[in-house]
MARNU-737947 format. One record per residue (C-alpha): x, z, y. Coordinates in steps of 0.05 Angstrom, whole numbers, padded with zeros to 5 digits. Example, Ala and Ser with C-alpha at 12.3 -4.5 7.8 and 13.67 -1.06 7.14 Angstrom:
// residues 2
R        x        z        y
R    00246    00156   -00090
R    00273    00143   -00021
***
This chain:
// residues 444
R        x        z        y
R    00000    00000    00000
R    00033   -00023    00071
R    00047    00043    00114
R    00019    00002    00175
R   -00036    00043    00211
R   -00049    00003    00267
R   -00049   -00068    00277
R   -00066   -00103    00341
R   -00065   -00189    00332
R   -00076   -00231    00402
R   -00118   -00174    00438
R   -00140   -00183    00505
R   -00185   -00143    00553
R   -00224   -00192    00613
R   -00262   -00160    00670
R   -00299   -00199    00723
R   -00293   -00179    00796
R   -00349   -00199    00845
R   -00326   -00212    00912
R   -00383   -00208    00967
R   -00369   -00251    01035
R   -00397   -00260    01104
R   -00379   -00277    01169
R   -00348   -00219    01184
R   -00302   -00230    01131
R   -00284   -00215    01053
R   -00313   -00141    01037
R   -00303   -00131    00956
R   -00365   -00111    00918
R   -00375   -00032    00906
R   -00397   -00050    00830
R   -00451   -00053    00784
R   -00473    00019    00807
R   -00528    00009    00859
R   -00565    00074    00889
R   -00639    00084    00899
R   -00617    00103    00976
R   -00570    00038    00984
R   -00636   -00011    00945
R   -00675    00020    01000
R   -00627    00018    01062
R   -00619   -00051    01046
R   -00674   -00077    01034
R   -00702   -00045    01108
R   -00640   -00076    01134
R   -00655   -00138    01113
R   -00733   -00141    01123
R   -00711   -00125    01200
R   -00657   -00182    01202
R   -00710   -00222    01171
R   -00756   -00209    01230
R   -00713   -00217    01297
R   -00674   -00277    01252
R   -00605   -00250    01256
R   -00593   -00239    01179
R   -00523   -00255    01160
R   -00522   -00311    01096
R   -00475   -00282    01046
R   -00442   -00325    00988
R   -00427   -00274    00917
R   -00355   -00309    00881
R   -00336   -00274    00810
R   -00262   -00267    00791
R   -00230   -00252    00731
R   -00178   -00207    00713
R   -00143   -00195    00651
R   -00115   -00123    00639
R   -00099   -00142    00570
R   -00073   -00207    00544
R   -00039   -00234    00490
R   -00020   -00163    00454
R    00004   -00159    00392
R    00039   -00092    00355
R    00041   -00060    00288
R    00059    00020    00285
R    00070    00057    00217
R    00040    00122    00190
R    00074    00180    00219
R    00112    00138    00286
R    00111    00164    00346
R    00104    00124    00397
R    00107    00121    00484
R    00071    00067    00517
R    00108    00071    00594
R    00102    00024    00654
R    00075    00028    00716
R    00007    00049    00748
R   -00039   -00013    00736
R    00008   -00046    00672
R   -00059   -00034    00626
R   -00035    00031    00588
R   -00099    00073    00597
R   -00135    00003    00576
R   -00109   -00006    00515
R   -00120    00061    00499
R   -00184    00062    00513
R   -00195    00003    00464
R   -00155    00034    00412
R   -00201    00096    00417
R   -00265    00055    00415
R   -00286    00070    00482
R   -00288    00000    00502
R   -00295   -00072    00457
R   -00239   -00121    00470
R   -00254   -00193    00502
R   -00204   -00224    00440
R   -00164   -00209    00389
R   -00173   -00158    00332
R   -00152   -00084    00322
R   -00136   -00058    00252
R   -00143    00029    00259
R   -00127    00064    00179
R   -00152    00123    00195
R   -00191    00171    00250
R   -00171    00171    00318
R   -00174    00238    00361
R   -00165    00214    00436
R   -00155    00255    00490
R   -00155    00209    00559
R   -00177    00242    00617
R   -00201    00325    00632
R   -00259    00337    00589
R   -00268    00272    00541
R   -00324    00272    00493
R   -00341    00345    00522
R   -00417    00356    00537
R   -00417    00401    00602
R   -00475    00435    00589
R   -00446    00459    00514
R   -00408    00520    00512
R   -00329    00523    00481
R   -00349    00539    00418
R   -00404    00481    00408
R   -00358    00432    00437
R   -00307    00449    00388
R   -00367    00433    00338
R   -00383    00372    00367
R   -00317    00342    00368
R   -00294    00355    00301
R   -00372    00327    00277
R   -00350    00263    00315
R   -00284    00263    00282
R   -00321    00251    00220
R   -00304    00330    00204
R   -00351    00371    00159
R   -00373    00437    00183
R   -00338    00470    00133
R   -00267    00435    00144
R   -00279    00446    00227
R   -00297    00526    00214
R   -00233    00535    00171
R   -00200    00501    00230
R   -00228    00538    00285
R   -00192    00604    00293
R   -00130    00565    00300
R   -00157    00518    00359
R   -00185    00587    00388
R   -00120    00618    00392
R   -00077    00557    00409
R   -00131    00541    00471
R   -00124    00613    00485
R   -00208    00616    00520
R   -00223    00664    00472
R   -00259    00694    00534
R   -00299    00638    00554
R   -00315    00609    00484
R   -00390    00618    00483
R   -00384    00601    00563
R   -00418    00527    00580
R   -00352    00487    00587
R   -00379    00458    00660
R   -00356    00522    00694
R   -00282    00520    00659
R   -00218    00508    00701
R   -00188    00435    00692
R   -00130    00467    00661
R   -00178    00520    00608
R   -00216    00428    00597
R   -00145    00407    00578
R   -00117    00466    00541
R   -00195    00467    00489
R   -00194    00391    00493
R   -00113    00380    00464
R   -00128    00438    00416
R   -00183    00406    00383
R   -00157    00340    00383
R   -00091    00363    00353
R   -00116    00408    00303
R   -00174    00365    00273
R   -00130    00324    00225
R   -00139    00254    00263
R   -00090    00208    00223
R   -00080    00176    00294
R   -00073    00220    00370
R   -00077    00180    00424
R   -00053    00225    00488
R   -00060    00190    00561
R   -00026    00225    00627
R   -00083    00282    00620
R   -00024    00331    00594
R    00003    00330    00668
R   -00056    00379    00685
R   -00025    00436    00644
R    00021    00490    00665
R    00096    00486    00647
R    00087    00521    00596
R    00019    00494    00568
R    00062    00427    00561
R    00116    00454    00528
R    00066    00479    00481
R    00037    00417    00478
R    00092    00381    00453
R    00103    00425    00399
R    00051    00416    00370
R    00050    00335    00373
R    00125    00346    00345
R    00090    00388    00290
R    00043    00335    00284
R    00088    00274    00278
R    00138    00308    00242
R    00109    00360    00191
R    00039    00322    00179
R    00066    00261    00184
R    00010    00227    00235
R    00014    00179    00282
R    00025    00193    00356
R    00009    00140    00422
R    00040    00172    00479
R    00023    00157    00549
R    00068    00184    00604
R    00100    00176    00670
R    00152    00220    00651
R    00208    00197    00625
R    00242    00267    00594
R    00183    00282    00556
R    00175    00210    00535
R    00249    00206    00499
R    00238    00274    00481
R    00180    00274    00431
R    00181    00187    00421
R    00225    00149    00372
R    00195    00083    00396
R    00167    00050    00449
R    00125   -00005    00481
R    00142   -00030    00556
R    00071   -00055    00595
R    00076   -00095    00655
R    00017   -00133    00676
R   -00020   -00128    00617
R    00030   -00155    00578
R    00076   -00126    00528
R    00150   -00138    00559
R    00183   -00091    00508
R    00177   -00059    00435
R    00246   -00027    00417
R    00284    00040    00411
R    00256    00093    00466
R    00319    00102    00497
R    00317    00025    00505
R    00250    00016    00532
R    00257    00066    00581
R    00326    00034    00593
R    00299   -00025    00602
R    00232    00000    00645
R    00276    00028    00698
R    00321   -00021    00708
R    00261   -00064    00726
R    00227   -00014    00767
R    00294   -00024    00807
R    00295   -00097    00817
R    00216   -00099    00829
R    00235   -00046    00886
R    00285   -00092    00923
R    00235   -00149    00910
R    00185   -00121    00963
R    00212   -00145    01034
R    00257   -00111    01067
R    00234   -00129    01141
R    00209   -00072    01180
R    00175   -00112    01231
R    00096   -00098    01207
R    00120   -00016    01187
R    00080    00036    01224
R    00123    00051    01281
R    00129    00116    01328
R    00129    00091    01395
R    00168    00098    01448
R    00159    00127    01521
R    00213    00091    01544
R    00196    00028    01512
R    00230   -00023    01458
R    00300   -00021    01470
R    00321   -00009    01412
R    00288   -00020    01338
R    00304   -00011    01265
R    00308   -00062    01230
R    00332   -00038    01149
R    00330    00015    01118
R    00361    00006    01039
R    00370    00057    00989
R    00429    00041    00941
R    00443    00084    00878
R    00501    00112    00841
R    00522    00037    00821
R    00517    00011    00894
R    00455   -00029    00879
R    00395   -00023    00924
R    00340    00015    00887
R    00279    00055    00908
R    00283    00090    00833
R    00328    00133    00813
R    00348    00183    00756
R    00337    00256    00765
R    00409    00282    00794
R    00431    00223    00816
R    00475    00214    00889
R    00451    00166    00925
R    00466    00126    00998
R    00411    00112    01047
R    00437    00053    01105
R    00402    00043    01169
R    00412   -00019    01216
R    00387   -00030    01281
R    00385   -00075    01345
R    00380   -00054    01412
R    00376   -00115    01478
R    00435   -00071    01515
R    00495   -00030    01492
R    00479    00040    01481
R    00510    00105    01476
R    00501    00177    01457
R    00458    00154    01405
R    00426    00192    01342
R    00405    00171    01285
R    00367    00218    01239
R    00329    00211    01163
R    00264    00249    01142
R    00249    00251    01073
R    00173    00274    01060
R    00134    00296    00990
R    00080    00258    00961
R    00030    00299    01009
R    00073    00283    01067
R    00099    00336    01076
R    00179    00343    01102
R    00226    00367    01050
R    00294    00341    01086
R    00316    00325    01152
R    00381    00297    01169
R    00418    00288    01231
R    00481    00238    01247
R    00520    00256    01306
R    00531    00212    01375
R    00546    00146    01346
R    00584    00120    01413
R    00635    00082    01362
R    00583    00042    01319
R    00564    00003    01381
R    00604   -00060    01391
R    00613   -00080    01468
R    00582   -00132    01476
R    00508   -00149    01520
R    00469   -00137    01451
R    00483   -00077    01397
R    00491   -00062    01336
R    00483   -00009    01298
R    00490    00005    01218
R    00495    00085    01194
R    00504    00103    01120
R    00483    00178    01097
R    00510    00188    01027
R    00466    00246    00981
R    00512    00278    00934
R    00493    00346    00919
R    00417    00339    00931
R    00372    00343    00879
R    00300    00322    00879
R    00253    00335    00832
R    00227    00290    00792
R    00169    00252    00834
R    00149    00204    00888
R    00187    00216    00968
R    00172    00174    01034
R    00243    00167    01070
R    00224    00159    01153
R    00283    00132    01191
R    00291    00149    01258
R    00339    00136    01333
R    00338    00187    01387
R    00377    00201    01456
R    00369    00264    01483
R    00318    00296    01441
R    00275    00234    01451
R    00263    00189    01403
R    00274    00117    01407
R    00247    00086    01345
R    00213    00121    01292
R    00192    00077    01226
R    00145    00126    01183
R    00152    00133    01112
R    00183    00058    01101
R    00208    00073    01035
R    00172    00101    00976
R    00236    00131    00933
R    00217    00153    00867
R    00255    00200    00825
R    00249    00195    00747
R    00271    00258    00710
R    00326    00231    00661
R    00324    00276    00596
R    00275    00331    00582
R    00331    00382    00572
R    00332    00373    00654
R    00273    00422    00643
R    00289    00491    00652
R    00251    00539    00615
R    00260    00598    00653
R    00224    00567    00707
R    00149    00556    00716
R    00142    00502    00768
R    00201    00471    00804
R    00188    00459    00880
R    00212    00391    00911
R    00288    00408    00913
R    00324    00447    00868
R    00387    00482    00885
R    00446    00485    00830
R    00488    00549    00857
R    00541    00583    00818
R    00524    00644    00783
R    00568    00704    00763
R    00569    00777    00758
R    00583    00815    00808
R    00625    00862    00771
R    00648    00910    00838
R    00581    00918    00856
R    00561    00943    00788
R    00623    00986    00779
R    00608    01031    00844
R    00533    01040    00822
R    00535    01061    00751
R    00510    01131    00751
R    00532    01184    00697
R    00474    01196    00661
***
């Protein structure tokens, strides 16, 4: 008997798009979804148009989009397996059709076994069911008898740790208490097949440390199959032995983790330096005393002198800034922000008067490197905001230009002592202090 479990032969997922236009341009149409309050509001809007003879004549187009095509994979019983690219490659899509959610357009699907999904907070959870009936209902999906799910159920109890709030309707639990029941039922339900999207990024440190222990257990002792979704690359390599590489809804990759994630990277690099480079249409700070001088790059280059907007956790890095000004300046400075995800400034930086990058001539020129050895970023998405001042006022401002992302390299990166890392993390050098603790010890 062949030890494939899954086989997926020229699969492909269509969807249309409508598109909606009038003369005040394209608008996109919200969906299929229609409220009783918009039928109404429209409809009086229209019956009024109608009237005075102003209504607008709209033309409906249809466009469609693939998020699947042309996939084809096998995976054997007891692989493990990460499915990585980036936000919009078709991941959650083809999960979704592996899990039965949703039929393919082509192409066929081959599934040996039960499947135990867990895609988003609170999949195939009734709200209005408590912990303890959910846990019921799952495992009865599953294809579980009662008796197999009750001999089962202490365990998920414990591992879910809501003993509390078990007979509590699961509509009033916590996102994280959604995740923690949900994972514990799907992983202890004896699915031949877990499919696991992002949802684990919910969890606590150590709920995801947890968490991977028991898909190691899974994978490794029971010998099932495991489809891993994941932005992060540490936990990816950590509990995969392959993976598959989505870009477009295509599969660009099926190899050796290390390789695919490799390989991923490197073209998360080269996609970055394919988005221009021209600052001219940024969102600029302006100026009281008007344009006389402007930015016009701002590059990132890595540890390998290549210009990158990804990099690995740890990893220096050199940010250049070049700019124009109509007359020679002096007593110039040139500062770089870099801001969190929510905006928020982590970093500022601060060159001194650049009087000597200024050649004399009727136009200048100016090009400033910083160079980031020693600081390290957690693993997640920054905004760098280049800036020019002269005497505390600034000249040219371009806000968050660059979107830098930081990928965490290896999951031993993780330290275990620690809850939740904040946006930088500082690497000082720890010892005893062995004076201090001389001239305190007291004779007991």
């Amino acid at each position: 008997m062949s030890d494939t479990i899954i086989r997926v032969e020229n699969l492909g997922k269509k969807y249309i798009i409508g598109h909606q236009a009038q003369s005040g341009g394209w608008k996109p149409n919200r969906g299929n979804y229609v409220a009783l309050r918009d039928v109404v509001a429209n409809g009086v809007k229209s019956f009024g148009k109608r009237l005075i003879g102003k209504e607008r004549r709209r033309s409906y187009t249809t466009e469609e989009f693939w998020a699947l095509k042309d996939i084809n994979f096998e995976i054997k019983r007891g692989e493990v397996v990460g499915i990585i690219g980036r936000n919009g490659a078709g991941k959650s899509t083809l999960l979704k059709i592996l899990s039965r959610i949703t039929e393919p357009t082509t192409g066929r699907i081959e599934l040996r076994g039960r499947v135990a999904s867990l895609l988003e907070v609170g999949t195939g959870f009734h709200p209005e069911l408590t912990g303890r009936e959910n846990i019921y209902l799952n495992g009865s999906i599953l294809g579980m008898s009662r008796l197999e799910i009750r001999k089962k159920f202490d365990e998920i109890v414990a591992f879910a740790e809501v003993e509390r709030f078990l007979d509590t309707p699961v509509k009033r639990y916590s996102s994280g208490m959604y995740v923690r029941l949900a994972f514990a039922v799907a992983a202890h339900l004896e699915p031949e097949i877990l499919v696991v999207d992002e949802v684990l990024a919910v969890g606590d440190a150590a709920f995801q440390k947890k968490c991977l222990g028991k898909m190691q257990d899974v994978a490794t002792r029971e010998g099932r199959t495991v489809l891993f979704v994941s932005h992060n690359m540490g936990m990816i390599q950590n509990l995969c032995s392959q993976g598959f590489y989505l870009s477009k809804g295509h599969i660009m990759m099926v190899d050796n983790i290390e390789k695919v994630v490799k390989e991923y990277l490197e073209e998360s690099k080269t996609m970055y330096t394919r988005i221009g480079q021209s600052l001219r249409q940024r969102k600029r700070q302006k100026s009281s005393h008007g344009e006389i001088i402007r930015i016009e790059k701002c590059e990132v280059f890595d540890s390998q002198n290549k210009v990158s907007q990804s990099l690995l956790f740890g990893e220096p890095f050199r940010i250049i800034v070049e700019a124009f000004s109509k007359t020679e300046l002096k007593n110039l400075v040139v500062s770089i922000r870099i801001d969190s995800i929510v905006k928020e400034p982590i970093v500022t930086t601060a060159s001194q008067n650049t009087n000597d990058f200024f050649a004399t001539s009727d136009c200048g020129f100016l090009s400033v490197v910083a160079s980031f050895e020693n600081l390290i970023m957690s693993p997640g998405i920054y905004f760098i905001t280049p800036s020019i001042r002269r005497g505390g006022f600034i000249l040219d401002q371009v806000l968050q230009c660059i979107q830098l992302e930081i990928h965490q390299a290896t999951y031993e990166n993780t330290n275990p002592h620690l809850g939740t890392w904040g946006f930088v993390q500082a690497m000082p050098t720890w010892k005893v202090n062995d004076e201090s603790a001389k001239n305190n010890i007291v004779d007991v």
